[in-house]
C-alpha positions as CSV (number, residue, x, y, z in Angstrom):
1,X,257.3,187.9,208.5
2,X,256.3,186.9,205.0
3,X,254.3,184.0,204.1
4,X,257.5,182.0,202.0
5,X,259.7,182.1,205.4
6,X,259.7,180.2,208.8
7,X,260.8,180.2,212.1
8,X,262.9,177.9,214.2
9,X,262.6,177.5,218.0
10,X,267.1,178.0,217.7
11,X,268.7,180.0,214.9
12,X,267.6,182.8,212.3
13,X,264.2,182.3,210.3
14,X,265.1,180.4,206.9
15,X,263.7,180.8,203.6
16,X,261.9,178.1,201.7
17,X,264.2,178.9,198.7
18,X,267.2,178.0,201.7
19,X,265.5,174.9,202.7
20,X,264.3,173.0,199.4
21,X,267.5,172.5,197.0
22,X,267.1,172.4,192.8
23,X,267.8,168.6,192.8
24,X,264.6,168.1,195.3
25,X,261.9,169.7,193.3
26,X,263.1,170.3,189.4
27,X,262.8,166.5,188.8
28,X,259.6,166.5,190.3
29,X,258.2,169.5,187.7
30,X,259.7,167.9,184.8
31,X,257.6,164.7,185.8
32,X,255.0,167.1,185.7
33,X,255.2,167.8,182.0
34,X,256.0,164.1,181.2
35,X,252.9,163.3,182.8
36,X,251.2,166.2,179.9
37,X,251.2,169.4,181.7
38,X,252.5,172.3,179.3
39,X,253.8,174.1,182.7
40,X,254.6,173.3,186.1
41,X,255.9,176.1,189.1
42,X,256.4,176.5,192.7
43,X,255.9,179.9,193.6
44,X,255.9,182.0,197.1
45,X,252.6,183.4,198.7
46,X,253.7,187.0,197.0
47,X,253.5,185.4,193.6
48,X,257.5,185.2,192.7
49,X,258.5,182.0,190.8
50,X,261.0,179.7,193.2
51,X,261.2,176.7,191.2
52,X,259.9,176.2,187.2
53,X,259.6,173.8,184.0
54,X,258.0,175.0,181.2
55,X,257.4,173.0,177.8
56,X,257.9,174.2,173.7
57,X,254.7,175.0,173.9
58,X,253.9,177.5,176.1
59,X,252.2,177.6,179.4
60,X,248.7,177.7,178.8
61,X,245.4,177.4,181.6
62,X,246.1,177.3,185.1
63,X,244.6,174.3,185.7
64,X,245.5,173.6,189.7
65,X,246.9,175.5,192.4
66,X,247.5,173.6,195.8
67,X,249.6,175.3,198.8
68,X,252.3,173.7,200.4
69,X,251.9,173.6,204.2
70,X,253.9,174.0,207.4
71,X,252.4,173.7,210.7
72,X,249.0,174.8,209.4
73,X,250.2,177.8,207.3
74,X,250.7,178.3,203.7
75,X,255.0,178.3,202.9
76,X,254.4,178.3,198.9
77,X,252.0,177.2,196.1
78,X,252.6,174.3,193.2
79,X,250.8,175.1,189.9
80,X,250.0,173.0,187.4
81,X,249.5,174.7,183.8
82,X,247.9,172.8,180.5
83,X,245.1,172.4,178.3
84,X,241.8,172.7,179.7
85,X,241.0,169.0,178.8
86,X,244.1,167.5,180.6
87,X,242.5,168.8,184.1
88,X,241.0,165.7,184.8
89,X,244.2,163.9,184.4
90,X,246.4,166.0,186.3
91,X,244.7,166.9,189.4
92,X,245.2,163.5,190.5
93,X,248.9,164.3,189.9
94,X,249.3,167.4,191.8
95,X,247.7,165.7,195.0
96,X,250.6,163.3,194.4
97,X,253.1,166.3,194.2
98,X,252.4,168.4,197.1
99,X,252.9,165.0,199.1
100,X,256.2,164.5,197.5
101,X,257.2,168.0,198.3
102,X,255.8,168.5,201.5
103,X,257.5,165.1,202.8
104,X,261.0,166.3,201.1
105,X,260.3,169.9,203.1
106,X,259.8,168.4,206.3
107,X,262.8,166.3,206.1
108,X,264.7,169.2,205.5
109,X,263.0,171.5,208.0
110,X,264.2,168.3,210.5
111,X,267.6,168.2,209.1
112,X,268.3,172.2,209.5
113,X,266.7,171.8,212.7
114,X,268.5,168.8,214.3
115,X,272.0,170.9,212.8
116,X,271.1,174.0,214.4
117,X,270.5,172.6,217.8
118,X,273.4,170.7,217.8
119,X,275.4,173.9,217.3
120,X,273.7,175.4,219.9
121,X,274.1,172.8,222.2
122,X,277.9,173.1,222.2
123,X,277.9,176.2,222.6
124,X,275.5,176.6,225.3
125,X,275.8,176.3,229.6
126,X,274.8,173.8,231.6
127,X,271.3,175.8,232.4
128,X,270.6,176.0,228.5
129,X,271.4,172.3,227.9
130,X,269.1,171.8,230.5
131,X,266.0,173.7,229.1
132,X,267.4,173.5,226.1
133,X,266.7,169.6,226.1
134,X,263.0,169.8,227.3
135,X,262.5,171.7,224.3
136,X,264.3,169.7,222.2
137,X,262.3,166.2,223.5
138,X,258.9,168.6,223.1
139,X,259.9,169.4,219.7
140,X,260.7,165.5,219.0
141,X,257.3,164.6,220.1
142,X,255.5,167.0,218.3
143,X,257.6,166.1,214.6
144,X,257.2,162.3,216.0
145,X,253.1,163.2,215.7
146,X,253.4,165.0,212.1
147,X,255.4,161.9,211.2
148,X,252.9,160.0,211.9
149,X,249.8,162.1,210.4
150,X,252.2,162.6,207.3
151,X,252.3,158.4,207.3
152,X,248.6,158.6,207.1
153,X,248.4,161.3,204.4
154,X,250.5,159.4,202.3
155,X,248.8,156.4,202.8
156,X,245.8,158.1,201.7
157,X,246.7,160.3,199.0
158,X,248.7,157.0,197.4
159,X,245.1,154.9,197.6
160,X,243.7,158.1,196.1
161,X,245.9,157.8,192.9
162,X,245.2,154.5,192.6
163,X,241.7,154.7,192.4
164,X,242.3,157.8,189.9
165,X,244.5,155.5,187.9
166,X,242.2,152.4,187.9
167,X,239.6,155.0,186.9
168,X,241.6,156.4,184.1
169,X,242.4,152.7,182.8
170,X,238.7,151.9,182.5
171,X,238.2,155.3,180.8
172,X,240.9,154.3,178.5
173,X,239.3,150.4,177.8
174,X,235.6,152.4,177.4
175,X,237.1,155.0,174.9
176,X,238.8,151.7,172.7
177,X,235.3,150.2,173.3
178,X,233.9,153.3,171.7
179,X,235.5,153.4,168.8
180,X,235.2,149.7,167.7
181,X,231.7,150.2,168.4
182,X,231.7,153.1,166.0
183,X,233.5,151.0,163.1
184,X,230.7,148.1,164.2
185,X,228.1,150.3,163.9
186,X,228.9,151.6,160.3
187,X,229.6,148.0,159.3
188,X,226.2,147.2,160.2
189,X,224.5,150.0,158.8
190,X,225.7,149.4,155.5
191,X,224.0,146.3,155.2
192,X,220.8,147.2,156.8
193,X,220.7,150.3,154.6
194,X,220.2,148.4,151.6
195,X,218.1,145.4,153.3
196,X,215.6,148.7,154.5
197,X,215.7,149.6,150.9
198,X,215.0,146.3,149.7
199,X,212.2,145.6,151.6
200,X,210.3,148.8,150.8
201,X,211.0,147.9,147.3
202,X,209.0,144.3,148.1
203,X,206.1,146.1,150.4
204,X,205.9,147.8,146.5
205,X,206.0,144.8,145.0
206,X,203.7,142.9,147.4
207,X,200.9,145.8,146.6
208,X,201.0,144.5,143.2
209,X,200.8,141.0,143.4
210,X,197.8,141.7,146.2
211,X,196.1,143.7,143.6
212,X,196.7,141.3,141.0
213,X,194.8,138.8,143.1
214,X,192.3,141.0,144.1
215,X,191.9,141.3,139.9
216,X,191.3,137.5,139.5
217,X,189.0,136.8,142.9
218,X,186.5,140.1,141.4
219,X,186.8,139.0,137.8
220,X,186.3,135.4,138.4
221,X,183.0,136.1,140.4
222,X,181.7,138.0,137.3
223,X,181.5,134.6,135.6
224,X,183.2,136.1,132.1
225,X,184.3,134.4,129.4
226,X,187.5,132.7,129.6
227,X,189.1,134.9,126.4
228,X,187.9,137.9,127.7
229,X,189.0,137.1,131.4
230,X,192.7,136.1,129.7
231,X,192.7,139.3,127.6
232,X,192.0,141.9,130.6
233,X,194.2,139.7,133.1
234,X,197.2,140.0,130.4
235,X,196.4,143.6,130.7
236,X,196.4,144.4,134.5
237,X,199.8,142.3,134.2
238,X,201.6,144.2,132.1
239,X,199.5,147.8,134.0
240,X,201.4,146.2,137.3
241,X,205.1,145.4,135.8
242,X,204.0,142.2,136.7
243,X,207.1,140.9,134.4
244,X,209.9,143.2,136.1
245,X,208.7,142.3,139.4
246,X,209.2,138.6,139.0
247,X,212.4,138.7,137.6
248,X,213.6,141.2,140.9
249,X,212.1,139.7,143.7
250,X,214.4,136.9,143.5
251,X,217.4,139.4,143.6
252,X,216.1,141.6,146.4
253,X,215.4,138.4,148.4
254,X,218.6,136.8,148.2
255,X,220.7,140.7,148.6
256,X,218.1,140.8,151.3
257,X,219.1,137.4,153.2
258,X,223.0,138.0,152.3
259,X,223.0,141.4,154.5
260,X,220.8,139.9,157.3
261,X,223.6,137.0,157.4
262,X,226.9,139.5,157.1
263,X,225.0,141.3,160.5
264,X,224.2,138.5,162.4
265,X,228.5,137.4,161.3
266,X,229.5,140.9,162.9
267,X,227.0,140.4,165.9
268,X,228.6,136.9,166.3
269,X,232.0,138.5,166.3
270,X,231.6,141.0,168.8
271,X,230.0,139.2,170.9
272,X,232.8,136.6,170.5
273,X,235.3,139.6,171.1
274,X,233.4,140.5,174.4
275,X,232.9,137.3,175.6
276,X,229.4,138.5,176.9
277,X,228.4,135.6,177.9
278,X,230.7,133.8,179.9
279,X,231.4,134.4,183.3
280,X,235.2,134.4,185.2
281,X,237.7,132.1,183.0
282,X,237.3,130.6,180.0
283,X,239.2,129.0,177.1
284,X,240.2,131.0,174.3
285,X,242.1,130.2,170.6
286,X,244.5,133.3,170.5
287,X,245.0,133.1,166.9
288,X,241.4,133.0,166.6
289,X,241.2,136.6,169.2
290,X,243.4,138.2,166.9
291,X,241.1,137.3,163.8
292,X,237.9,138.8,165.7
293,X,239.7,142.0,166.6
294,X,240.9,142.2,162.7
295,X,237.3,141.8,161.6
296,X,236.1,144.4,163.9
297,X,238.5,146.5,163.1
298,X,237.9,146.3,159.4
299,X,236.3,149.6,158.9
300,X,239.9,151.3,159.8
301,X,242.0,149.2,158.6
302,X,239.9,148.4,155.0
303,X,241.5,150.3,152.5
304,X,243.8,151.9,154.6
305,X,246.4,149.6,156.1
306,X,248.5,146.3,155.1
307,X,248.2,143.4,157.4
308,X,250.4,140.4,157.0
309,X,249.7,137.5,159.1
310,X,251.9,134.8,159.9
311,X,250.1,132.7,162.2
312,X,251.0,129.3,163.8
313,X,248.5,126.6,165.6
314,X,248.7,128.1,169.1
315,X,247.5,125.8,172.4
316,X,244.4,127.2,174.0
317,X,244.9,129.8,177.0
318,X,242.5,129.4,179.7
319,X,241.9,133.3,181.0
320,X,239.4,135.9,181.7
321,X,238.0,135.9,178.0
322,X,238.0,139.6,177.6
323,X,241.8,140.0,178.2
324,X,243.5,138.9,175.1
325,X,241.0,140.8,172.9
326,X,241.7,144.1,175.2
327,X,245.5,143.6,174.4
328,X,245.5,143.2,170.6
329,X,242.8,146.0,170.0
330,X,245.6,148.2,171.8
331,X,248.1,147.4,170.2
332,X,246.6,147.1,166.8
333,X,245.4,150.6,167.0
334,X,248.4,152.3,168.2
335,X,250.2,150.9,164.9
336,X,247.4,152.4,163.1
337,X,248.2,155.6,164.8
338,X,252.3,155.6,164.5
339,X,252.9,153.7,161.5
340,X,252.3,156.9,159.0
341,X,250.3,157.3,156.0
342,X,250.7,153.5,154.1
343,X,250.6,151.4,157.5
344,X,251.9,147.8,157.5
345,X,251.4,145.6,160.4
346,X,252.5,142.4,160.7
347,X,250.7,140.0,163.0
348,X,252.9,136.6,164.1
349,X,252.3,133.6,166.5
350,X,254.1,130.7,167.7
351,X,254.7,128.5,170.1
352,X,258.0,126.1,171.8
353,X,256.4,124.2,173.5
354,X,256.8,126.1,176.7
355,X,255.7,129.4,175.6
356,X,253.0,130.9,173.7
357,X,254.7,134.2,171.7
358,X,252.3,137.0,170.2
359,X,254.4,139.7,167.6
360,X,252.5,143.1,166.5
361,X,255.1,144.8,164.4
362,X,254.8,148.0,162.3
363,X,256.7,149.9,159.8
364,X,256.6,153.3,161.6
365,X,259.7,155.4,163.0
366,X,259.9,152.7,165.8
367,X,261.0,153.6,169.6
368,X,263.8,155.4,170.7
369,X,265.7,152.9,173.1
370,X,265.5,156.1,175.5
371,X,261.6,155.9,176.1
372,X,261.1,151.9,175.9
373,X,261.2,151.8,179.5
374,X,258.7,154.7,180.1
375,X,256.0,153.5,177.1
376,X,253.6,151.3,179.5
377,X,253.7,154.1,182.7
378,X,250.5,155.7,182.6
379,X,250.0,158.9,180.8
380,X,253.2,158.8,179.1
381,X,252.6,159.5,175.8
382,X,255.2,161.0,172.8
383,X,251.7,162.1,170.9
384,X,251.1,166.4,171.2
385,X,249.1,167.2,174.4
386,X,245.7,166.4,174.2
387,X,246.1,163.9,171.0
388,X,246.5,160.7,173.2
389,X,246.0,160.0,176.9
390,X,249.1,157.6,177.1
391,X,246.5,155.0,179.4
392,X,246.2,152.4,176.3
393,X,249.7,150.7,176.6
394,X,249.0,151.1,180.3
395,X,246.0,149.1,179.8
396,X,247.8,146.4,177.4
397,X,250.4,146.3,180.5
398,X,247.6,145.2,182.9
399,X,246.1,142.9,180.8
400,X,248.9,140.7,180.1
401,X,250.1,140.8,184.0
402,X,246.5,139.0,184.9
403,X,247.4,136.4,182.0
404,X,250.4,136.2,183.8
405,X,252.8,137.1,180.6
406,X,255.3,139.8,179.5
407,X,255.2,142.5,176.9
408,X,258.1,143.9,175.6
409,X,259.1,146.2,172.8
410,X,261.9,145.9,169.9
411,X,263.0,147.3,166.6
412,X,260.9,145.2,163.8
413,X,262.8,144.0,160.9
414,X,263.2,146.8,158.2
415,X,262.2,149.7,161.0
416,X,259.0,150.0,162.8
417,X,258.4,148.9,166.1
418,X,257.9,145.2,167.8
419,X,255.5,144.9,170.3
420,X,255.8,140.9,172.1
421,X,253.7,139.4,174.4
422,X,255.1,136.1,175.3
423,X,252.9,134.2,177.6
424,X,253.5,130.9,179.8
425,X,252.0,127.5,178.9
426,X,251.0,127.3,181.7
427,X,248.2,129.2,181.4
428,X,246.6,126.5,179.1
């Protein structure tokens, strides 16, 4: 007998071909490659396809290959194809799959089983009811005990994908971290370039006025005349630039103090952003959360993109002080990336008395009505494989469930899309 067929205890063997129907696994595959793999398959142990879903672009690395199991032996094989870096990401997923599958095979291996027997039974004496029966309540016991271990597997494997999701959200929050602490980081360095510069230019400076003094304190213990101490003094002055010194100190001092107080303004920001030093809830200005992330953000968006703010006096919100900052860098940055070449974004707040609303709109080709129910499930993503991990709406989603909110998307006014966060007074 060949590995891809089975045996039943009444009736012929059945193929796993016979036993698993289109409808059962094709919409599993295709949630494969909405999840990012380029190629997803069920195959038998002698390598011939059973069940496929391919993507445009090709099928690319075999990136996980998990049997499905009957009764302790291999019945077929679920492959997941992609780009090497998507392996982390989907090998959570194909543990997920071979449950599914495995719990739809058994059901059916159950279902042919319990039809077979029946028809049998008819058909059968008195004798074979008999022993027929003893079988039957041996066989219930036994699938009543792989029911049970299947309960367990599920249980697990579904605590596994959790922790692999709540893994990958973090992943996504540290990669956003990254890259604001990348635009920080240049922010800062520009100052401190020219502060570094200036100061070497005053350590220069410094030299001079030191030897200048050193001039006067050996000159004056020579006891010279006064003209001729003037005369030579006049001289070493103008020898040390004495004159273009004084009239740039001043300058560097003051470029000097001006850089030192835009870094300690950008310090002050981020750590306003992170809330580094506050511990479980605290009060937070929304409005004034959005103008942090803005400032942070200004090394993308300077030069680059149009923001428009339209921003009412908002109640303070009483949360986790890291939340709302979480959300708008999100959002703001996945405008950034949809809105094409001349970005607009529009920020808006208001409130009603009841409810505190949040609007980040953009002027990019919006979201098809289609997708607007799959855009916060992790991994979706409508970027090309590999270009986005489709975890940073799933992280905006999360954050505004612990404020206790909603976020919802819509066409913006003139195109673009509408992303809302509306989020109960309450809260305050």
């Amino acid at each position: 007998m060949s590995a891809d067929t089975l045996h039943f205890v009444v009736g012929e063997e059945k193929k796993v071909r016979e036993l698993l129907l289109d409808a059962d696994v094709l919409p599993l595959l295709k949630g494969a490659l909405a999840a990012g793999a380029s190629c997803a398959r069920v195959t038998g142990d002698d390598g011939e396809e059973l069940w496929g879903a391919c993507s445009s672009a090709g099928r690319g690395e075999l990136l996980r290959s998990l049997p499905l199991m009957l009764e302790g032996e291999p019945v077929a094989h679920l492959e997941l194809f992609g780009a090497p870096e998507m392996r982390e990401r989907l090998e959570p997923l194909a543990s997920l799959l071979i449950v599914a599958l495995d719990t739809v095979l058994r059901n059916s291996l159950k279902r042919v089983l319990t039809t077979e027997i029946h028809t049998s039974v008819v058909n059968s004496s008195h004798e074979e009811l008999v022993a027929m029966n003893a079988e039957l309540a041996r066989s219930e016991a036994r699938y009543r005990e792989l029911a049970e271990n299947l309960e367990l597997r599920v249980k697990e494997r579904t605590a596994e994908l959790r922790r692999a999701q709540a893994h990958l959200l973090q992943q996504e929050k540290m990669a956003a971290v990254g890259q604001l602490a990348a635009g920080v980081a240049h922010e800062i360095n520009n100052p401190l370039g020219f502060i570094t510069s200036n100061l070497h230019t005053l350590q220069k400076y410094v030299a001079r006025f030191c030897a200048m003094l050193q001039f006067y304190r050996e000159h004056l213990e020579l006891e010279q005349p006064r003209e001729r101490l003037v005369t030579e003094a006049e001289t070493k002055w103008r020898e040390l630039k004495l004159p273009h010194v004084m009239a740039d100190v001043g300058d560097l001092m003051a470029q000097s103090l001006a850089g030192a107080e835009r870094v300690s303004r950008i310090v002050a920001d981020l750590k306003g952003f992170s809330h580094v030093d506050e511990s479980g809830e605290s009060v937070v200005d929304l409005n004034q959360e959005l103008e942090r992330t803005l400032t942070l953000l200004s090394h993308q968006l300077a030069g680059r993109a149009e923001i428009v703010k339209e921003l009412q006096p908002l109640p303070e919100v009483k949360c986790q002080g890291q939340l709302p900052g979480q959300i708008f860098l999100n959002l703001i940055q996945n405008a950034l990336t949809h809105a094409g070449a001349s970005p607009r974004i529009t920020l808006s707040s208001c409130f009603d008395g009841e409810r505190i609303r949040i609007s980040i709109a953009d002027n990019g080709p919006g979201i098809p009505a289609a997708l607007r129910g799959q855009i916060f499930d992790p991994f979706f993503t409508t970027l090309p494989v590999g270009s986005g991990t489709g975890m940073g709406l799933a992280v905006v989603w999360e954050a505004v469930l612990k404020l206790q909110g909603t976020v919802a998307v819509a066409d913006a006014p003139g195109g673009g899309a509408d992303f809302i966060i509306t989020i109960p007074a309450g809260r305050n």
